[in-house]
Phi, psi and omega in degrees: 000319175305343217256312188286310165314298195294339184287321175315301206297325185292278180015285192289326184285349164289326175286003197249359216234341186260147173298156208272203152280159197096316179256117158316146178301323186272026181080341192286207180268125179296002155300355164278352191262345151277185179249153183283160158257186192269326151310001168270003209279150192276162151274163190297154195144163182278126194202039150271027201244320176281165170253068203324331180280028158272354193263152211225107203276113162314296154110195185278154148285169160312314183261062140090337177301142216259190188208146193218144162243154174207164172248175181290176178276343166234061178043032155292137166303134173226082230261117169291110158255169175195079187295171188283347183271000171065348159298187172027075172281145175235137175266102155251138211217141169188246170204181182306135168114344179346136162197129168208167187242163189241169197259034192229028165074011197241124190268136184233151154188143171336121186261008149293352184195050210288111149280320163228041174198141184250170174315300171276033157204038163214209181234159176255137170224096151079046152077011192252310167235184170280093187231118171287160163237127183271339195292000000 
């Protein structure tokens, strides 16, 4: 019987040590927990502030604009837009809870660790974030 108590409790102090879903071991969006491909490489563009060999091709919205996460030079988590006319690229950099607006109106945030956006009034992009269009 003792035996079996002890067997619950690691169990359970092993479930309390794992990430939850949804969530990375390292706190970030869990696109940082595969390894990069060759498709993940940023686009050419100025992105020094980032550590580009972090980056992670996100993917597209409906209306074709794409999203890449990365981190920063100083390992803030960060989210790449590229709207399709390619103007107005945006760099938003943060922690778990990231939110930021783009200057086309679109709101983004890590849907690993969502604060002021839900599923059901937004689009899912490539299972990673979370996006609105306000416009």
């Amino acid at each position: 019987m003792r035996r079996g108590a002890a067997s619950i409790a690691v169990a359970l102090l092993l479930a309390g040590c794992a990430a939850g879903p949804g969530v990375s071991a390292t706190g970030a969006s869990p696109i940082f927990d595969r390894g990069r491909v060759p498709g993940d490489s940023l686009p050419a563009g100025e992105w020094s502030s980032v550590a580009e060999d972090t980056s992670r091709y996100v993917g597209e919205d409906a209306a074709g604009n794409a999203y890449w996460a990365v981190r920063s030079a100083d390992d803030a988590v960060c989210i790449v837009y590229v709207p399709v006319e390619e103007s107005n690229r945006s760099l938003l950099c943060g922690g778990p809870g990231l939110t930021g607006t783009t200057p086309d109106d679109r709101i983004m945030q890590f849907a690993s660790s969502p604060t002021a956006l839900t599923r059901s009034e937004t689009e899912l992009v490539g299972g990673t974030l979370l996006e609105r269009a306000e416009k």
